[in-house]
C-alpha positions in Angstrom: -21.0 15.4 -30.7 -21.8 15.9 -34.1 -25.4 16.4 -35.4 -24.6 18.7 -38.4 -27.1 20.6 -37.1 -25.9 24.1 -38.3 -26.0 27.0 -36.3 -28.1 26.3 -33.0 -27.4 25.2 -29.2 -27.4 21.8 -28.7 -27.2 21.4 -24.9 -26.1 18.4 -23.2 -25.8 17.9 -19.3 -23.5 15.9 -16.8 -23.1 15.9 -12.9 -20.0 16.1 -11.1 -20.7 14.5 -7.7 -18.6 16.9 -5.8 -17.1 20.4 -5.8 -13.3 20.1 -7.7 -11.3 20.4 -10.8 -12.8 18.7 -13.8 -11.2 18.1 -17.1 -13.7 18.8 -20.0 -12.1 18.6 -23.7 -13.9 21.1 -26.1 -13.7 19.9 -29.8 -14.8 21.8 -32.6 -15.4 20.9 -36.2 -17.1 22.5 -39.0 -17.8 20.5 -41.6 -19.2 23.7 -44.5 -20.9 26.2 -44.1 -20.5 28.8 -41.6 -19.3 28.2 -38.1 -19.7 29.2 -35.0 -19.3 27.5 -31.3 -20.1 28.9 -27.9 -19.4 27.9 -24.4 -22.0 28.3 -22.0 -24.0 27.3 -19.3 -27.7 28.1 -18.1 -28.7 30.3 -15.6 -31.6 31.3 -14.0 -35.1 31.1 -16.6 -32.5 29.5 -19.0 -30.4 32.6 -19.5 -26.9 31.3 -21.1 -24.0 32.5 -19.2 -20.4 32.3 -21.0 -18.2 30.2 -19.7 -15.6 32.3 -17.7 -17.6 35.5 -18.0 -16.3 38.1 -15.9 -19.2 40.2 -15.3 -21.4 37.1 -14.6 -20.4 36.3 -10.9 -23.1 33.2 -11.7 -20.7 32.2 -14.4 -18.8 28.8 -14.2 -14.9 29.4 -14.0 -13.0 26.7 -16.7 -9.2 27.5 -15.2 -8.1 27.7 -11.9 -5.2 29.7 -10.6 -2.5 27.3 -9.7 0.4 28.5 -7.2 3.1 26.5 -7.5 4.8 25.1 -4.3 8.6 25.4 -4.3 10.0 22.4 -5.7 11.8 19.6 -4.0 15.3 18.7 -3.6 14.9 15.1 -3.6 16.5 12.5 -5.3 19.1 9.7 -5.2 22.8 10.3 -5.4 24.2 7.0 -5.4 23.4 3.3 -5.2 26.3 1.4 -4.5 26.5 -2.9 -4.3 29.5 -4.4 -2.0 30.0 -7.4 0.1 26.6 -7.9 -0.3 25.3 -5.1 1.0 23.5 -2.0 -0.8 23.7 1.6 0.3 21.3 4.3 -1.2 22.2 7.7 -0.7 20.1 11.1 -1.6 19.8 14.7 -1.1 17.5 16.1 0.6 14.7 15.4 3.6 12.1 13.0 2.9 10.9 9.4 3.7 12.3 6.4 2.2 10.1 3.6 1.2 9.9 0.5 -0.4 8.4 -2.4 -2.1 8.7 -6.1 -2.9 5.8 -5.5 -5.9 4.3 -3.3 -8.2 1.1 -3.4 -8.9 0.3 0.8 -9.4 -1.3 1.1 -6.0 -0.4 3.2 -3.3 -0.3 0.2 -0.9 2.3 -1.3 -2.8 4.8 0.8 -0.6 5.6 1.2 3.3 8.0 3.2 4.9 11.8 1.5 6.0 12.0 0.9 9.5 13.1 3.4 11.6 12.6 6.2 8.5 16.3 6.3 7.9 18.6 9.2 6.6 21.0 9.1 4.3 23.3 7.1 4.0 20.9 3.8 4.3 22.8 0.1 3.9 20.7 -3.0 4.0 21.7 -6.6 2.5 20.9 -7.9 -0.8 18.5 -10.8 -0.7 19.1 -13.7 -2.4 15.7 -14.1 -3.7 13.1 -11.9 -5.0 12.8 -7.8 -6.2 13.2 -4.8 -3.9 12.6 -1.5 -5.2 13.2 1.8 -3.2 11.7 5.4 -3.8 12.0 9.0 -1.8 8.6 10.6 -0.5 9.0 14.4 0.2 7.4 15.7 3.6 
């Protein structure tokens, strides 16, 4: 937002309809002059509090500590085409789906009948798309 307003707060609000994680992109520009930029909320009888201020158990956290999960070994080995038949094979434990049509949405997929392991052989249509993905547990 720029007012070139110089050096004074120029609060704004928004609501986020739920406790969570949301991104907020700070942008700073000076334009002359001198500059400054602070990043702050209110508190009680309009106190500011600094964004991520320790000593401010009131103060708004803007990270979050993120523990990462071990990562999966999942993924597709092979794909092979004969007598009209294709077999998919992978590594790993997880849940193959699939999908006639992509649209983006999550309902786009269901799981293969029976949830088969690897090796999986099915025929090759004559007519249309399939497309095939690996879901971890």
């Amino acid at each position: 937002m720029d007012r070139a307003a110089g050096a004074r707060d120029i609060p704004f609000a928004f609501i986020t309809p739920e406790s969570g994680l949301y991104p907020i992109r700070l942008v700073w520009y000076q334009g002359g002059g001198g500059g400054n930029l602070e990043f702050f909320s209110y508190g009680p009888n309009n106190q500011k509090i600094p964004i991520n201020d320790r000593t401010n158990p009131n103060a708004i956290k803007a990270y979050y500590n993120v523990v990462t999960p071990p990562q999966l070994v999942l993924q597709f080995t092979s794909a092979t085409v004969s007598g009209g038949m294709l077999t998919l094979t992978w590594t790993g434990t997880g849940t193959l789906q699939e999908a006639s049509n992509l649209t983006g949405k999550t309902s786009d997929w269901s799981t293969v009948q029976g949830s088969p392991a690897t090796p999986y052989t099915t025929q090759i249509r004559t007519t249309g798309q399939k497309f095939y993905r690996l879901v971890g547990p």
